[in-house]
C-alpha positions as CSV (number, residue, x, y, z in Angstrom):
1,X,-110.1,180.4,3.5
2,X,-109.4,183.4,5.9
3,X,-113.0,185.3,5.8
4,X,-116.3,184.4,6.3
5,X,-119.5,185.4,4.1
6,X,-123.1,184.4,4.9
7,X,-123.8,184.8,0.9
8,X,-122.7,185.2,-2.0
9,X,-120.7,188.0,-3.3
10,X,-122.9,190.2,-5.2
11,X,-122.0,191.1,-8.8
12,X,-121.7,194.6,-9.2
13,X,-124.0,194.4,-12.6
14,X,-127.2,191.7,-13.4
15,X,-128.4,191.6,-16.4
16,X,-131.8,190.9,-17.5
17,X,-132.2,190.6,-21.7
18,X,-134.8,191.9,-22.9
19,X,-136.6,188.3,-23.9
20,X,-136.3,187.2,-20.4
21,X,-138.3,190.4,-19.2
22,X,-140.9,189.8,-21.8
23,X,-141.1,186.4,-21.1
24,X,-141.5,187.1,-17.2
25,X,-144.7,189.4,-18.3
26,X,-146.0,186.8,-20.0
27,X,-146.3,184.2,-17.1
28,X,-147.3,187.2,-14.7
29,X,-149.6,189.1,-16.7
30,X,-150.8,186.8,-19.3
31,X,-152.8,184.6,-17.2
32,X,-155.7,184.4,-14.9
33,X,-155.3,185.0,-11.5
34,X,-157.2,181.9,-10.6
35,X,-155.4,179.5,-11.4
36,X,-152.6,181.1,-11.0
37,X,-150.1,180.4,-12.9
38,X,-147.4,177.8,-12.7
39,X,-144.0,178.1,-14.3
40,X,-141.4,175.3,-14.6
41,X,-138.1,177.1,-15.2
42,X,-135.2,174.8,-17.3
43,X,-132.2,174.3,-19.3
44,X,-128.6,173.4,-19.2
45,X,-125.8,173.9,-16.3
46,X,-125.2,177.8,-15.6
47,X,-127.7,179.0,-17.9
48,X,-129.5,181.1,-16.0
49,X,-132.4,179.2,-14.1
50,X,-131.8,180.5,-10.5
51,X,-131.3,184.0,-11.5
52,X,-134.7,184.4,-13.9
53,X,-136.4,182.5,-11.6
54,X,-135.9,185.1,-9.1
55,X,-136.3,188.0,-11.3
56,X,-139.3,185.7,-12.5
57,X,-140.5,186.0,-8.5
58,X,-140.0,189.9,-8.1
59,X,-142.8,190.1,-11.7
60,X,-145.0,187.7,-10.0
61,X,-145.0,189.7,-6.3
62,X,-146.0,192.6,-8.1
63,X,-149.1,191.0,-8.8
64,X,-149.6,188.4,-6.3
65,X,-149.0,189.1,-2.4
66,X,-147.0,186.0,-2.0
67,X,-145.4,183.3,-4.1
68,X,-144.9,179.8,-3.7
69,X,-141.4,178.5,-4.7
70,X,-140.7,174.8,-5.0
71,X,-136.6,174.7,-4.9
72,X,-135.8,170.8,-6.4
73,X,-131.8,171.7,-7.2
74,X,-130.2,169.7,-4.1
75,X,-126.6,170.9,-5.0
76,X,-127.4,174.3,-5.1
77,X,-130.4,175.6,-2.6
78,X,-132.1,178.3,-3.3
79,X,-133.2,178.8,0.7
80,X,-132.5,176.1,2.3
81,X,-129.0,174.1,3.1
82,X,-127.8,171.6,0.4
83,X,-129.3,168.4,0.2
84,X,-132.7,168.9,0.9
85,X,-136.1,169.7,-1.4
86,X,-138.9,172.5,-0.4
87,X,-141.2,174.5,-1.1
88,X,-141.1,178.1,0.3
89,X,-143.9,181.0,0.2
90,X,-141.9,184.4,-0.4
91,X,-144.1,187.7,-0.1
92,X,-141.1,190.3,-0.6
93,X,-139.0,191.7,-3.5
94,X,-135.4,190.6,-3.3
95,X,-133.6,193.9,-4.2
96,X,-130.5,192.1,-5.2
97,X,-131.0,188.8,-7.7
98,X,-127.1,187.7,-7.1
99,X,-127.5,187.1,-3.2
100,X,-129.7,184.0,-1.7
101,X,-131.0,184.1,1.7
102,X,-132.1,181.7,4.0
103,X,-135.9,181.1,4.8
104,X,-137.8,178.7,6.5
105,X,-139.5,176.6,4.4
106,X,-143.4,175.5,4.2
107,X,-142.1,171.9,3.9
108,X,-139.2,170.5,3.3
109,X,-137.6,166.8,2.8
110,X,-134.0,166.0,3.3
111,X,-132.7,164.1,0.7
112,X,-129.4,163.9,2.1
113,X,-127.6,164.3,-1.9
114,X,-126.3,167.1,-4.0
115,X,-127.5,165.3,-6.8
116,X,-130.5,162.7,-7.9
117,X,-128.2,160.3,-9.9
118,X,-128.1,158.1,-6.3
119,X,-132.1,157.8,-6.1
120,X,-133.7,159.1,-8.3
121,X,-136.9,157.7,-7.6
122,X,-136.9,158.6,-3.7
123,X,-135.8,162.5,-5.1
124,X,-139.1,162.2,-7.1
125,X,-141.7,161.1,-4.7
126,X,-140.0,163.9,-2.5
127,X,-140.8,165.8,-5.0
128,X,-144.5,165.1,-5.8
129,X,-145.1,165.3,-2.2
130,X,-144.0,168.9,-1.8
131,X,-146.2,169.7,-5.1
132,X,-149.5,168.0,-3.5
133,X,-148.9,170.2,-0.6
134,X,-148.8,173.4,-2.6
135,X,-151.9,171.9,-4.7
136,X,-153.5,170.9,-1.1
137,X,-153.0,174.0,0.5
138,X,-151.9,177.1,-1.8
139,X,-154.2,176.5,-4.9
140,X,-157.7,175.9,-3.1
141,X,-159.9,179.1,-3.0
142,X,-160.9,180.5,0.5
143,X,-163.6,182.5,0.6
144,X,-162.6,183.1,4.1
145,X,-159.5,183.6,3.7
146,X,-158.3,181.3,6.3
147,X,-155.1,180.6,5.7
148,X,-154.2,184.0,4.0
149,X,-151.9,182.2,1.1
150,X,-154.1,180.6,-1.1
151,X,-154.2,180.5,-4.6
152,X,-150.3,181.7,-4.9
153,X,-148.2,181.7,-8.4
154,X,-145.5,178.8,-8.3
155,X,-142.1,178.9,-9.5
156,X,-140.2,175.5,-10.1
157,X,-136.5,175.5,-10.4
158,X,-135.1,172.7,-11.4
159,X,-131.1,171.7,-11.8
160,X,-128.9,172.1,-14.6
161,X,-128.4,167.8,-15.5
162,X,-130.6,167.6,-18.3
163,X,-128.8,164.7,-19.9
164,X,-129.1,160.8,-19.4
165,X,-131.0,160.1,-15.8
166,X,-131.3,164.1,-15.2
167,X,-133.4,164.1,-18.2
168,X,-135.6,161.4,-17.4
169,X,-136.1,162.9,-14.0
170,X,-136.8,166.3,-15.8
171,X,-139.6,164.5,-17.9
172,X,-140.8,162.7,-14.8
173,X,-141.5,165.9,-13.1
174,X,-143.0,168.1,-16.0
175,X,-145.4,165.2,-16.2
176,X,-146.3,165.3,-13.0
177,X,-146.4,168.9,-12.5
178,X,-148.1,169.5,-15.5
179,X,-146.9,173.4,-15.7
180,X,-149.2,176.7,-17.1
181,X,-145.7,178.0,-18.4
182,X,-142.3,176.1,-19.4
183,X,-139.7,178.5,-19.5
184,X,-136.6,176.9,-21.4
185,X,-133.3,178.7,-21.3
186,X,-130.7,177.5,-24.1
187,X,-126.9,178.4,-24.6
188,X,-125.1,178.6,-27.6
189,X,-123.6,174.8,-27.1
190,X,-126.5,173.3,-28.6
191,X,-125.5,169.5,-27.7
192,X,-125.6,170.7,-23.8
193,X,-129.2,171.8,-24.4
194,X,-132.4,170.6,-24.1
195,X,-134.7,169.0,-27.3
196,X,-136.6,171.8,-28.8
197,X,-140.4,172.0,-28.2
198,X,-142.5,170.2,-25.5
199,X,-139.9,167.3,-25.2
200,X,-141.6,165.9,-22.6
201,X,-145.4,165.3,-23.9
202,X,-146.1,162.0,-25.8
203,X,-146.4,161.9,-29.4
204,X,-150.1,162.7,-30.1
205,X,-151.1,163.3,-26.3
206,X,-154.5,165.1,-25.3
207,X,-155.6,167.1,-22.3
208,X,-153.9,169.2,-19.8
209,X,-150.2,168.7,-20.9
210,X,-151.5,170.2,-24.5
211,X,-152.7,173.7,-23.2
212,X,-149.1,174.0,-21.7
213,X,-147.5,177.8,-23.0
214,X,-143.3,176.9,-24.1
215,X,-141.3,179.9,-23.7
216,X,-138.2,179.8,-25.3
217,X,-135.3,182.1,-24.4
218,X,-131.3,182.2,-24.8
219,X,-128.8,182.8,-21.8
220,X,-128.7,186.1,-20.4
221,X,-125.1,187.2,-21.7
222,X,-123.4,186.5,-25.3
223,X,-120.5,187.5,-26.9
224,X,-120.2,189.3,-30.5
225,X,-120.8,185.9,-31.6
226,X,-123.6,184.9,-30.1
227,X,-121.8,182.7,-27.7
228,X,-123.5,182.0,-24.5
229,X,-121.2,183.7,-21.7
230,X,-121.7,181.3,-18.9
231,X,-121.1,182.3,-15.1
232,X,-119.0,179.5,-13.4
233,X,-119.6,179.0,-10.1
234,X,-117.5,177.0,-7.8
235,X,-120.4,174.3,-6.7
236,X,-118.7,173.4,-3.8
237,X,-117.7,176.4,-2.3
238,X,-121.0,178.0,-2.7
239,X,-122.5,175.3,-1.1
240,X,-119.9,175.0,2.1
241,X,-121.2,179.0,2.3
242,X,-124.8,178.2,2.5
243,X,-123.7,175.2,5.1
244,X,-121.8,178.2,7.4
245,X,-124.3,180.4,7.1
246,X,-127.0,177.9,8.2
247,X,-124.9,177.6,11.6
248,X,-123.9,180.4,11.9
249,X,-127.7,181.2,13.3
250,X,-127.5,179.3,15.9
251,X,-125.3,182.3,17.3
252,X,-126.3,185.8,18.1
253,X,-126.6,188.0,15.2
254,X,-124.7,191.1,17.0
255,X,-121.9,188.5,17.7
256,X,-119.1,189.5,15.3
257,X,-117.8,187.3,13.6
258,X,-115.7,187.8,10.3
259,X,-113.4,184.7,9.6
260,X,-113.8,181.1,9.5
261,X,-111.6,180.5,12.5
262,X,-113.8,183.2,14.8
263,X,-116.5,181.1,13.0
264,X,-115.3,177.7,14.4
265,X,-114.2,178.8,18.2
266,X,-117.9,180.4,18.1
267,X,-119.7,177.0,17.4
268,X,-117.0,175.0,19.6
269,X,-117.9,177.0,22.5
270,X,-121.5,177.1,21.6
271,X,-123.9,174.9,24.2
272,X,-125.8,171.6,22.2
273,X,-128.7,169.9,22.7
274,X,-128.5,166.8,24.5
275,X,-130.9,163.6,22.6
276,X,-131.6,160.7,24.5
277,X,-130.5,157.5,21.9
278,X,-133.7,155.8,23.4
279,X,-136.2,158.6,21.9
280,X,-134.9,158.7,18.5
281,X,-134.7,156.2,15.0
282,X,-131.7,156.3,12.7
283,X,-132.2,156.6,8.7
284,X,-129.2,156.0,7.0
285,X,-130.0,157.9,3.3
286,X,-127.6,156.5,0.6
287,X,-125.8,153.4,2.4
288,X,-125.9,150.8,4.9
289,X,-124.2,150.8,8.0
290,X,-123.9,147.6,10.6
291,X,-126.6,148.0,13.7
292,X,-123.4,147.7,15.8
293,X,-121.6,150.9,14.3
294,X,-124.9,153.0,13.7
295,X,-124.4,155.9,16.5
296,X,-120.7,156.2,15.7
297,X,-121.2,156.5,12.5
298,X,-123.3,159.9,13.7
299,X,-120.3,161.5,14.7
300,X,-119.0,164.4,13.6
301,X,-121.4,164.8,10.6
302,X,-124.7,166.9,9.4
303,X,-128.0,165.2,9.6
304,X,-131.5,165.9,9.1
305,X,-134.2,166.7,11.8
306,X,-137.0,165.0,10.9
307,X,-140.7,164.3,12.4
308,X,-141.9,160.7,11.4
309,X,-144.9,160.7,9.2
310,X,-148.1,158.4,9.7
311,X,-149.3,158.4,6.6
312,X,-149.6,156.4,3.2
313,X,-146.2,158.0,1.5
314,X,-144.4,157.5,5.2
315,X,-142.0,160.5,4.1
316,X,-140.5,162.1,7.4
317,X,-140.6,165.8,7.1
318,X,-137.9,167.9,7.5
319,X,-137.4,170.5,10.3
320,X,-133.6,171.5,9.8
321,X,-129.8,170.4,10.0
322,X,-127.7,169.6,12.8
323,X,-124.2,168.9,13.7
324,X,-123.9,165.5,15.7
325,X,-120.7,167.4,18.0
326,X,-120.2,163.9,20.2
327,X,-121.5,160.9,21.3
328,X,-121.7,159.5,25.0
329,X,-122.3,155.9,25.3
330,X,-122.3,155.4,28.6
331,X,-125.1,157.6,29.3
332,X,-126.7,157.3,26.1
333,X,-126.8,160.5,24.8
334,X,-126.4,162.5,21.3
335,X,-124.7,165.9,21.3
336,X,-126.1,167.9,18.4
337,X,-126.1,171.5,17.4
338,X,-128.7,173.0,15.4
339,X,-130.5,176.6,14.4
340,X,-134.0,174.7,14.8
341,X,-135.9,176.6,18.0
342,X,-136.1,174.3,20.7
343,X,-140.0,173.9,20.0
344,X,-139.4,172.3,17.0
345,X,-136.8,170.3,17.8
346,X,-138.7,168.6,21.1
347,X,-140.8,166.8,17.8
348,X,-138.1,165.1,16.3
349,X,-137.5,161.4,16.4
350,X,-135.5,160.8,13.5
351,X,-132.2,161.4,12.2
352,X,-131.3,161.2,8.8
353,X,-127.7,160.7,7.6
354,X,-126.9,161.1,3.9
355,X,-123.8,162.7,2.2
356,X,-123.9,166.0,3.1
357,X,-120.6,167.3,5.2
358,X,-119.5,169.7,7.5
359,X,-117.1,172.6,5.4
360,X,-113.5,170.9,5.9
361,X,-112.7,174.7,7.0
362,X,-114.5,174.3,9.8
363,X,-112.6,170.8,11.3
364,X,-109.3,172.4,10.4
365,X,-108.9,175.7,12.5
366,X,-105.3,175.6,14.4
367,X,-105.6,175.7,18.1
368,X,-109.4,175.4,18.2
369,X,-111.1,172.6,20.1
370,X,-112.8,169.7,17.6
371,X,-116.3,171.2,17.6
372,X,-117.9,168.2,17.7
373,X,-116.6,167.6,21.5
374,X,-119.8,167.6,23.4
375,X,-119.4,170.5,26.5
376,X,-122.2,172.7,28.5
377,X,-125.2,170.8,26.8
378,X,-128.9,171.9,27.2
379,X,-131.3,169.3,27.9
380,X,-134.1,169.0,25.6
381,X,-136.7,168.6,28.2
């Protein structure tokens, strides 16, 4: 892979079907503005979610200043790097609905997976909590307006496995949630697809969960058949791109930079932070490694920056990602590289290690030095 991109390659035409436009009024303009509304966006791989949920976003921010955006697709972030769950408050059109950008979340957890299917029940209480803080502090009136953002519009968008555990999840989180708006999103292979109507409400169920409004929609392109036209995306590449454009803020935006090699002899040369083993707690995610072989196993991979939490759901909160570039024993010391500002990171007292990796392309630049070798650090105090 010879260049570099800090997003994805726009597609020269988007197409919004008519349907998906009037089904975006609806949720915008069809409701009161207090409550606003909520709208759960689903349906089967590449069907369409992350690109009407966007389009969904510009409708909203044309009546709402800001919107609140809870991103639970851990293989393919909508603002964040992979592997981690957040919630984001947006208060600008996005001209172009091919291209994500990075944003710094309102919250955000690091589950550490591209996928539930390892823990699904740790994904879900990740989950919850990011929608009691937009419940806590986005949908409480302020007569004084004190924090500026209250009472916003949310959009969920939720991932494509919608079969077996990814269903159950899916239900698990409707439930919870309990959504002003379902948008589902079908394709023509009907046994890939969700069940039809509320799937997800018990038989003869009262309340809430009845006053839900189901939108029902097809994909965005067909054939002259009526076959859904489905946009493949390669899952790994585009999520190696979100990883290299994640670090590649931690360099100067006027440096240039246009291939993956100028890319990886920038962040080999680039200073790290120096973390004293003493002042910080290792979380292994997804497996258990011996006490013995705990900072080693640091080495050379991406982990989470996370502030400890004191209270009852004891989730650590997420500040960012950083590359562990080297270890020093003797002296005790972790060499890591991160975008976080050094404010933020003078918090943190927690690493999390899960499964997400640094881009191969990255560890395999000819003549470069490994960069993961620790050189020029910066103290963190």
């Amino acid at each position: 892979m010879a260049s570099i991109s800090e997003t994805e390659t726009p597609s020269p035409v988007i197409f919004i079907p008519e349907e998906w436009s009037e089904a975006a009024d609806i949720i915008a303009y069809d409701s009161n503005t207090s409550p606003p509304p909520i709208a759960f966006i689903c349906g089967a791989k590449n069907s369409g979610k992350t690109t009407f949920s966007r389009y969904l976003v510009n409708i909203l921010l044309q009546r709402y200043r800001k919107v609140a955006y809870l991103d639970t697709d851990v293989g393919q972030t909508e603002f964040t790097p992979p592997g981690c769950l957040s919630i984001t408050v947006i208060d600008k059109i996005t001209p172009d609905l091919t291209i994500p950008c990075l944003k710094t979340p309102e919250r955000c957890f690091f589950y550490g997976d591209i996928s539930s299917k390892r823990d699904p029940s740790t994904y879900l209480r990740y989950i919850f909590a990011l929608y009691d803080y937009y419940r806590k502090v986005f949908c409480v009136p302020d007569d004084n307006n004190t924090h500026g953002n209250t009472e916003l519009p949310l959009v969920v968008n939720t991932p494509g496995w919608v079969k077996g555990i990814g269903y159950d999840v899916l239900v698990d989180m409707l439930k919870y949630i309990s959504p002003t708006y379902v948008l589902k999103i079908y394709i023509s292979a009907e046994s890939k697809n969700l069940p039809g109507g509320a799937f997800w409400l018990d038989e003869g169920c009262d309340g809430h969960d009845a006053l839900v409004n189901l939108l029902e929609v097809n994909s965005a392109r067909q054939d002259l058949l009526n076959r859904s036209v489905l946009v493949r995306k390669d899952a790994r590449l585009l999520r190696e791109l979100r990883i290299i454009a994640y670090f590649r803020q931690c360099l100067p935006s006027d440096l240039s930079i246009n291939t993956i090699k100028e890319l990886a002899f920038a962040l080999a040369a680039h200073p790290p932070y120096e973390i004293s083993m003493s002042s910080i707690k290792i979380k292994h995610l997804h497996c258990q490694v011996p006490s013995t072989e705990i900072f080693y196993s640091l080495n050379a991979t991406i982990v989470g920056l996370a502030i400890s939490s004191e209270d009852s759901e004891g989730l650590a909160q997420c500040v960012g990602l950083g590359i562990v570039r080297g270890i020093d024993t003797a002296k005790h010391l972790l060499y890591i590289i991160t975008p976080v500002p050094h404010d933020s990171l003078e918090k943190i007292d927690l690493l999390l290690q899960g499964f997400i990796q640094i881009p191969t392309c990255l560890l395999q630049v000819q003549g470069c030095t490994c960069p993961y070798m620790s050189a020029n650090a910066l103290p963190m105090s």
